[in-house]
VEXBA-317219 format. One line per 2 residues: number of its first residue (from 1); their letters; for each residue x negated, y negated, z negated of C-alpha. Coordinates in nm, 4 decimals. Each point is the difference from the previous one (the first is absolute). Layout:
BEGIN
NUM) A) X,Y,Z  ...;
end
This chain:
BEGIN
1) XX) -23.7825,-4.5561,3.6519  0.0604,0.3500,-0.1276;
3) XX) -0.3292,0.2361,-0.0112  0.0521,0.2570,0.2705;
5) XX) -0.0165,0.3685,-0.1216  -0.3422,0.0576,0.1740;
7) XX) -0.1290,-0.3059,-0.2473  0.2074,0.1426,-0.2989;
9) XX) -0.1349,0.3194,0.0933  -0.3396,-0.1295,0.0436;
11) XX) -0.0358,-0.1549,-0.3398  0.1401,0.2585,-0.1702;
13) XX) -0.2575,0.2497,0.0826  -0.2850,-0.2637,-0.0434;
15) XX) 0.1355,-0.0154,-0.3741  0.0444,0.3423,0.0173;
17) XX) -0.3366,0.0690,0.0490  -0.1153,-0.3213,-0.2383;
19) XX) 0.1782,0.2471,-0.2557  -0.1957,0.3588,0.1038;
21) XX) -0.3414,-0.2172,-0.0093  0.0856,-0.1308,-0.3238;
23) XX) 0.1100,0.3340,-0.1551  -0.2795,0.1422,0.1479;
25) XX) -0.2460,-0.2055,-0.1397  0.1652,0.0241,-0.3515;
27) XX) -0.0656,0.4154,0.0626  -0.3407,-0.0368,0.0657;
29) XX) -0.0784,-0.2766,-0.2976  0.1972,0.3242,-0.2086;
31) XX) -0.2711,0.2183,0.0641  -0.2727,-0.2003,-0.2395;
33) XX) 0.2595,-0.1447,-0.1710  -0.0611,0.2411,-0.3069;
35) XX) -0.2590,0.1868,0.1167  -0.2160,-0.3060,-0.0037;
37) XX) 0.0274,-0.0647,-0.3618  -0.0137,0.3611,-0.0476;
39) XX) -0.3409,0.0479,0.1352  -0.0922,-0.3318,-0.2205;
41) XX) 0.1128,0.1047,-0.3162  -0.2280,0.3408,0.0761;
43) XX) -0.2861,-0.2108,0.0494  0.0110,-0.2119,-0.2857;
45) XX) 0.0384,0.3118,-0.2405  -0.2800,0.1231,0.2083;
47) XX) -0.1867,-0.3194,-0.1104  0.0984,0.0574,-0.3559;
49) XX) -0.1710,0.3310,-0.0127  -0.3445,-0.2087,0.1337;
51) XX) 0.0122,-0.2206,-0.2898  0.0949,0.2191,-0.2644;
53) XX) -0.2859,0.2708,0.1365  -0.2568,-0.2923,-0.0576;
55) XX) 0.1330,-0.1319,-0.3049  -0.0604,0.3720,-0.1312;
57) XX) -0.3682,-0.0393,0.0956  -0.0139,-0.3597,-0.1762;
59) XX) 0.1420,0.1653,-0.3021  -0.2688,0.2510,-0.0093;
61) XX) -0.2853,-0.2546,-0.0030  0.0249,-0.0852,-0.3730;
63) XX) -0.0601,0.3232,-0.0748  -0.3190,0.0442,0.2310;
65) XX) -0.1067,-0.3403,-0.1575  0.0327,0.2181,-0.3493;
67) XX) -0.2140,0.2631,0.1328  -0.2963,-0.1940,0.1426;
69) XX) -0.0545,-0.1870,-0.3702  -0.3515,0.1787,-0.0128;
71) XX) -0.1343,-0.0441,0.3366  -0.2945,-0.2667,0.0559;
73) XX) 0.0556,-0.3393,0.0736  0.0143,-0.0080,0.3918;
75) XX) 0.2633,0.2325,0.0175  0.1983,-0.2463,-0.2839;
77) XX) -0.0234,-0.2549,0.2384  0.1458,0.2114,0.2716;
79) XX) 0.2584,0.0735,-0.2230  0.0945,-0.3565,-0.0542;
81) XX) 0.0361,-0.0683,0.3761  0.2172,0.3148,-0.0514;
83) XX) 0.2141,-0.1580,-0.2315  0.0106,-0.3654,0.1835;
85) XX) 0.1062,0.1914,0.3038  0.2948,0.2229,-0.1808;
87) XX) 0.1109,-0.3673,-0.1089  0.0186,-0.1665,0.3189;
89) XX) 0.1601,0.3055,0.0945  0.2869,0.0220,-0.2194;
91) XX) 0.0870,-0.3267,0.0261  0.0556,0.0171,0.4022;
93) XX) 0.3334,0.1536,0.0121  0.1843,0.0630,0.3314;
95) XX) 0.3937,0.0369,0.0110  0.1820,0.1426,0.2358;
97) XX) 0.1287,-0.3313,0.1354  -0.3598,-0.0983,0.0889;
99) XX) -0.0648,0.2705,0.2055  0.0277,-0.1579,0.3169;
101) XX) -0.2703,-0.2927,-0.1466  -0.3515,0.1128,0.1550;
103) XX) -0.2000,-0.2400,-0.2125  0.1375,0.1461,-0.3222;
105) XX) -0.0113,0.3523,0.1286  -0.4078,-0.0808,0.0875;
107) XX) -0.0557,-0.1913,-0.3476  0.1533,0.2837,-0.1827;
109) XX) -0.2021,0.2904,0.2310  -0.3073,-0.2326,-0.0754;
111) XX) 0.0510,0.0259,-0.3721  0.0402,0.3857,0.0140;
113) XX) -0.3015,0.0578,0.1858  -0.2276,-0.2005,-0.1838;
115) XX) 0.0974,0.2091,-0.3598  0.0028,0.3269,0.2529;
117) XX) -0.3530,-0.1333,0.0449  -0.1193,-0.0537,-0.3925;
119) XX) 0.1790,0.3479,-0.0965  -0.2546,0.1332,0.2733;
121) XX) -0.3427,-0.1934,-0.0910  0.1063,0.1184,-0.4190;
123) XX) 0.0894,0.3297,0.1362  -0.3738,0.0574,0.1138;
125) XX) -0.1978,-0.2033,-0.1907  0.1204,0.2617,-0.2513;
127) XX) -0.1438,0.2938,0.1451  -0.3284,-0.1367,-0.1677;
129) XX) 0.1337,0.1246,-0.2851  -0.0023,0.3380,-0.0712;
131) XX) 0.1242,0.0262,-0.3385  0.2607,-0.2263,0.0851;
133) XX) 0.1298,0.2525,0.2775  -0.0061,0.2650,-0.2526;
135) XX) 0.2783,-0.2077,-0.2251  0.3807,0.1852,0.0524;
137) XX) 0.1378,-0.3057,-0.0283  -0.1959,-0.1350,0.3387;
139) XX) 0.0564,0.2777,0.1656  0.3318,-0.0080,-0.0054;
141) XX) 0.0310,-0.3879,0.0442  -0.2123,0.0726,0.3566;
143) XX) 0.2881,0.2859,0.0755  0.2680,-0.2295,-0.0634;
145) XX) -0.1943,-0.2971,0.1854  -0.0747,0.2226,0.3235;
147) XX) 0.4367,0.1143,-0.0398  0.0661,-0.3763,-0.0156;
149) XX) -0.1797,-0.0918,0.3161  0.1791,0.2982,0.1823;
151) XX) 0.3714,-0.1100,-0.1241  -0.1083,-0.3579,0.1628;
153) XX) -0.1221,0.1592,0.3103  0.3362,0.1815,0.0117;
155) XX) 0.2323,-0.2727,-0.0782  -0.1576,-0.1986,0.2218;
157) XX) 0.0403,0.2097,0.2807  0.3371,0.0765,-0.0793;
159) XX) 0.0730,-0.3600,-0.0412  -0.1802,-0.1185,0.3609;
161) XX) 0.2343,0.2809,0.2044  0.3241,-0.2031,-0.1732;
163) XX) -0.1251,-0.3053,0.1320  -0.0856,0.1498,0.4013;
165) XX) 0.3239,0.1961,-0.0652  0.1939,-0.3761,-0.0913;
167) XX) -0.1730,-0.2196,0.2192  0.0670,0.2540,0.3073;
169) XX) 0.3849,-0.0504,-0.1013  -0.0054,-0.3905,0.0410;
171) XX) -0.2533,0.0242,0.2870  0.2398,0.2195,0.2459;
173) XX) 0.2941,-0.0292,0.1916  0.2803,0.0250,-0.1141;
175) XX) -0.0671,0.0310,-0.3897  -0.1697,-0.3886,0.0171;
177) XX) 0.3306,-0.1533,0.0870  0.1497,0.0916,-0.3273;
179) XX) -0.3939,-0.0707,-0.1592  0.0534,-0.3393,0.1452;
181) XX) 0.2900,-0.0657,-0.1126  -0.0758,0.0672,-0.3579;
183) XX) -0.3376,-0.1912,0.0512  -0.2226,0.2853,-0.0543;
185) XX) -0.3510,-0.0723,0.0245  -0.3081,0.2827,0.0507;
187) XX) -0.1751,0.1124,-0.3121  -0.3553,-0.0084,-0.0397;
189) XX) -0.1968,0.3484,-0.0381  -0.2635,0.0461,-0.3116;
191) XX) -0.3459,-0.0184,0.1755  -0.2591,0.0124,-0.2729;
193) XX) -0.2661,-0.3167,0.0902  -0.2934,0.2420,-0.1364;
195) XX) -0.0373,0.2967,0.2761  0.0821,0.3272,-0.1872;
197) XX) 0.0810,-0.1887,-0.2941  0.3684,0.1745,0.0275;
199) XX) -0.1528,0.3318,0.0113  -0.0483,0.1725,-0.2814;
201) XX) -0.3781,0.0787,-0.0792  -0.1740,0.3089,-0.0143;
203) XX) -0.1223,0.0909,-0.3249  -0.1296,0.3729,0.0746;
205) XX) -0.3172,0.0834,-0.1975  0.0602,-0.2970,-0.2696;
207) X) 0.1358,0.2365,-0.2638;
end
């Protein structure tokens, strides 16, 4: 039997509107489509800013090894937790792929904090040393020390507003349709596992 024009009619406009659902989805999937990745990539060059402002500090340990060659023996063995810490460190390393990976983003704060806590005990075990203070060249390595722990401070924050500023694209309607459809997952944010051990210490009246 032939389809009366009411049915014809009828299923036309149920495909019809099959089609405006469909496009309309496909619209709304568009709008994270690219900003999604976007806001990714800008997070994970955030991210490389956080490791390359703590590899700076790492790099300037050597040379505050150099410097405390003269002081006593308890301070030497500070110095060599210093060094075991810079180490484990350095050998922790975070890509931007792994962001979203809690457990490595925690190991890796660990490691940070624990040399962020040697550079401090070094730091004032020295002040028992006044000649030592009185050296240019340790007076300068403190400068560049209390710079370095700013730049982290800084890149960290910079790098934790990516992440809200990603993970608020994949978490709202309608920018997670298209985050879902790439498989987008959150990313973690840096939280240092020492409190205040991302903030940069204050080193007024050690000069």
């Amino acid at each position: 039997m032939t389809p009366s024009y009411a049915a014809r009619t009828s299923q036309f406009a149920r495909k019809g509107r099959a089609v405006i659902a469909l496009l309309a989805a496909l619209s709304l999937a568009a709008c994270g489509f690219n900003s999604v990745p976007t806001k990714q990539e800008a997070a994970k060059a955030k991210w490389a800013d956080v490791e390359a402002a703590f590899q700076e500090r790492a790099n300037l340990v050597p040379n505050l090894a150099a410097v405390a060659k003269g002081a006593a023996e308890q301070e030497k063995e500070i110095l060599t937790g210093v060094m075991e810490a810079r180490a484990k460190a350095t050998s922790i390393q975070v890509s931007g792929d792994d962001l979203n990976d809690p457990a490595k983003m925690e190991q890796f704060a660990a490691a940070q904090g624990q040399l962020s806590q040697g550079l401090g005990r070094l730091m004032a075990s020295f002040e028992a040393y006044p000649d030592l203070k009185s050296i240019t060249n340790y007076q300068m390595l403190q400068s560049q020390l209390e710079g370095q722990e700013n730049r982290i401070r800084i890149a960290i924050r910079d790098y934790n507003a990516a992440v809200q500023d990603y993970n608020t694209e994949v978490r709202t309607f309608p920018t997670m349709i298209g985050a879902r459809l790439r498989g987008a997952e959150t990313l973690v944010p840096y939280k240092a596992v020492t409190p205040g051990a991302e903030v940069a210490p204050s080193l007024e009246g050690k000069m």
